[in-house]
C-alpha positions, 0 to 999 in steps of 0.5 A: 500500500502507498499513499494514493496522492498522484491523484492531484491536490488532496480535499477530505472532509470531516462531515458529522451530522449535529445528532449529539455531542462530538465523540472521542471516535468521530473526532479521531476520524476529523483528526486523521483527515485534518493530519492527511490534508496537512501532510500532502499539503491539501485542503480539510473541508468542514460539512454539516449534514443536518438532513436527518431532521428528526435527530437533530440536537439544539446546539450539537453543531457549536460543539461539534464547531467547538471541538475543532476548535479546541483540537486547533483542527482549522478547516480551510472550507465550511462553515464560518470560512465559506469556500467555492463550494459554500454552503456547507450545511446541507440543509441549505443546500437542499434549499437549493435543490441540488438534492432533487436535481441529482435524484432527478438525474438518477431517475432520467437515467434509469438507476432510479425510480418514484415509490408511492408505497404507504407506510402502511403496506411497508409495515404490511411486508415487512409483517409477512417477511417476518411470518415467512422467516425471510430477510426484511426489506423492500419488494421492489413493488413500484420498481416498473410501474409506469409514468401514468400509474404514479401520476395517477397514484400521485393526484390521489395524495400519495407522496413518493420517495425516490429509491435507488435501482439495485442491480439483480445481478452482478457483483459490486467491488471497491477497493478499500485501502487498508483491506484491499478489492472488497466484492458484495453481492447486490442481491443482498441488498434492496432497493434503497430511499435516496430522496425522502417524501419532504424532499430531504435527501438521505446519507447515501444521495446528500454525502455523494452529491457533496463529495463529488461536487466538493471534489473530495479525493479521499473519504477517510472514515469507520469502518463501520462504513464499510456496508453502506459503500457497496450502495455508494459505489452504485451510485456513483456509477449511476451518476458515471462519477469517479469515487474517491479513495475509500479509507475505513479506518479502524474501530475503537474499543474500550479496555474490555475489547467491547465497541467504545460507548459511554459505559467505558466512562466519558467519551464525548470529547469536551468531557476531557476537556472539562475534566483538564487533558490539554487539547495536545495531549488529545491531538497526540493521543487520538492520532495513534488510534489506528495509526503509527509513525513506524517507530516507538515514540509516541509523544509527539508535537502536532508537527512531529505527528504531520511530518511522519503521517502516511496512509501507510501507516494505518492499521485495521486492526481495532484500536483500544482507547485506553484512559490510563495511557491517556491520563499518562500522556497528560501528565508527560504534556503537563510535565513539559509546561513551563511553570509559568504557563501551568500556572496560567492553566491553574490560576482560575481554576483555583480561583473559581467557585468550586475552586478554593474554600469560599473562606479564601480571598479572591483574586489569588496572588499570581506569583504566589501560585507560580511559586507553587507550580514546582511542589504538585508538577510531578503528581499531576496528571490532569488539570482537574479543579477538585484535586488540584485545589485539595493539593494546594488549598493549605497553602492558602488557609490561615486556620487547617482542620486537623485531626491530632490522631493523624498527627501520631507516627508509629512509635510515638504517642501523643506526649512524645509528638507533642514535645518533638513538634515543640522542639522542632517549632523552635528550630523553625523559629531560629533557623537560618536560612530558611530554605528547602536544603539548610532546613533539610539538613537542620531537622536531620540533626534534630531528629538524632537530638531528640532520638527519633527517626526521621520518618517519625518526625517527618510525618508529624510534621507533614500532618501538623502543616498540611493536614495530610500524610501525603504532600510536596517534599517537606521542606520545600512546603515549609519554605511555601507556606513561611516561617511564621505559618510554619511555626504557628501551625506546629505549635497549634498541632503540639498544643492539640496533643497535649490536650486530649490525654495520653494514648497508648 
């Protein structure tokens, strides 16, 4: 397999219909197009294929639009950019009756025909078909009916539907580029609507129609595509058009091999933005669904991924969307933020309602946080709100919650920590300098003064200044939240312990 580019300038497009929001797999299916276009140095076209009426979603198209934008996947066509083949919403291309024009032209060639069939005697068949235990689908009933008989059927108030004329016989073959010449036989399949009776044209007429006025030389999409492209190679010989390259890209599945759905946990897209992945660690991620560069590396810039993209590089084989390698990614990415930039990233989040306690004065003092960026680098994996001001919120509190029970190490009790945090309050009060290394080096030595281990005294007084056994390096919190917060708090925890009573 080679990539197919001797066909002249690339054009794909990204054609979702706006019946929910964007899905992780839909968006991995945008990505690929959007990558191919950039690498052949082609153009990524953008439609909306709004024709299913009853499905449509108030607002699906914002997000769809949304999600793009958020993946920085630019169209060079569609909506809001227009284009020489504008527009590019279906819906107001079928005002235009391009639709009917082309569904016409099936008809005037003989690879199309009106059907007067009623709901009514379609359930009637598919009842019978079902008694007889044959396959459903439609009889082909008004397949040779005259001219005469339909106009007639027509002044009596029936509406019609125009169907596509399957071949009885034959064989349909497309060569898809991952799996090679596919053979279908048109028997299996009946005769299918193309133009619906409101005038609105079904997927397999409206995507046709498009792509080849759009001239679209690659369709890139699921494979679960693969079915319905036996009708569409029909088509296109009905219509004496040149098809575009077919490419069924492989399906997801979730970690229990299973179709990916939203049992597997989130899979709209802007859920992962909300829930603090970056849009280039999606970008990197959805890129190696289905694709690899050839190599081992998989952390790449969007450039990175551009340069080293083929067709050659697909796969069919099925794809694992795997949230635990996506959580790792984030934090890679996060990982190479310069401080400054994560805490841009951190900043309103801690500042939102649902951020810091209410109890904390906004807006937050942008150096200080900037300070703090270092001490959680290394333990975030997304830019989540709720675990991101759990991890800092101590260093913002004048007053902590403690409880003097988490205080106490193994092998201490309340008497012995008390006394040791009250030794070490006044090492804190008197040390010099006071930075992360020296006060390191000041509380080992007071650690063998007082004939503890360090783990002990250590732990102590990580509970006493943050109110959690797990936090930043010690000494590097102390330096954070001050010498006189430092003290306050350690004495306050000795002062807790001595209060409530020895406890074996």
């Amino acid at each position: 397999m080679t990539d197919t580019l001797n066909l002249g300038p690339v054009r794909v497009r990204y054609a979702p219909s706006p019946t929910g929001d964007p899905h992780v797999g839909n968006l991995r299916t945008a990505l690929l197009n959007w990558v191919f276009a950039r690498h052949a140095g082609g153009q990524f076209i953008v439609r909306i294929e709004d024709t299913d009426r009853e499905r449509m979603v108030d607002g699906a198209e914002e997000r769809i639009l949304e999600a793009l934008d958020w993946l920085g996947l630019d169209w060079d066509e569609g909506p809001g950019k227009g284009g020489p083949f504008a527009p590019y919403v279906q819906s107001e291309r079928k005002a235009l009756d391009k639709y009917g024009d082309a569904a016409r032209q099936l008809i005037a060639n003989g690879h199309a025909y009106e059907c007067t069939c009623t709901p009514e005697r379609l359930e009637q068949l598919r009842q019978r078909q079902r008694a007889e235990k044959k396959p459903t689908g439609y009889d082909g009933y008004c397949r040779n009916k005259s001219a005469d008989e339909l106009a007639g059927e027509k002044a009596q108030g029936l509406a019609s539907v125009v169907r596509f004329k399957v071949p009885l016989e034959g064989e349909v073959v497309f060569n898809d580029f991952l799996r090679g010449p596919l053979t279908f036989d048109p028997s299996l399949l009946q005769d299918f609507v193309i133009l619906k009776s409101d005038g609105y044209p079904t997927y397999h007429l409206a995507h046709i129609v498009d792509d080849h006025e759009m001239q679209i030389t690659h369709v890139l999409r699921s494979e679960e595509w693969i079915s319905s492209t036996p009708r569409h190679v029909m088509m296109y010989e009905g219509f004496g058009w040149e098809p575009p390259e077919f490419v069924h890209l492989s399906i997801l599945l979730g970690p229990d091999r299973s179709k990916l759905s939203k049992r597997h946990g989130d899979t709209a897209l802007l859920e992962f933005r909300d829930k603090g992945f970056l849009p280039g660690t999606m970008f990197n991620f959805l890129s190696l669904l289905g694709w690899s560069a050839g190599d081992d590396e998989e952390v790449m810039t969007r450039e990175q991924v551009i340069e080293k993209f083929s067709l050659d590089g697909l796969n069919a084989a099925p794809s694992i969307f795997d949230i635990t390698k996506l959580e790792w990614m984030n934090g890679v990415y996060l990982r190479q933020l310069g401080v400054d930039a994560l805490a841009e990233l951190l900043l309103p989040e801690l500042e939102a309602d649902d951020g810091l306690p209410a109890s904390i004065s906004r807006p937050l003092d942008k150096v200080f946080v900037t300070e703090l960026v270092p001490l959680i680098h290394e333990r975030l994996k997304v830019i989540d709100r709720t675990e991101v001001s759990e991890m800092l919120s101590y260093f913002f509190e004048e007053e902590i919650e403690l409880d003097p029970a988490e205080v106490v190490q193994k092998g201490m009790d309340e008497a012995t920590t008390a006394s040791a945090l009250e030794s070490a309050a006044a090492r804190l009060e008197s040390a010099e300098p006071f930075e992360a290394e020296s006060l390191e080096q000041q509380f080992r030595t007071l650690c063998e003064e007082l004939e503890l281990k360090p783990r002990q005294l250590f732990g102590a007084l990580r509970v006493s200044l943050t109110a959690r056994r797990v936090a930043p390096p010690l000494f590097d919190t102390m330096v954070a939240i001050g010498r006189d917060r430092s003290v306050d708090r350690v004495r306050r925890a000795a002062g807790l312990l001595s209060g409530t009573g020895a406890r074996a």
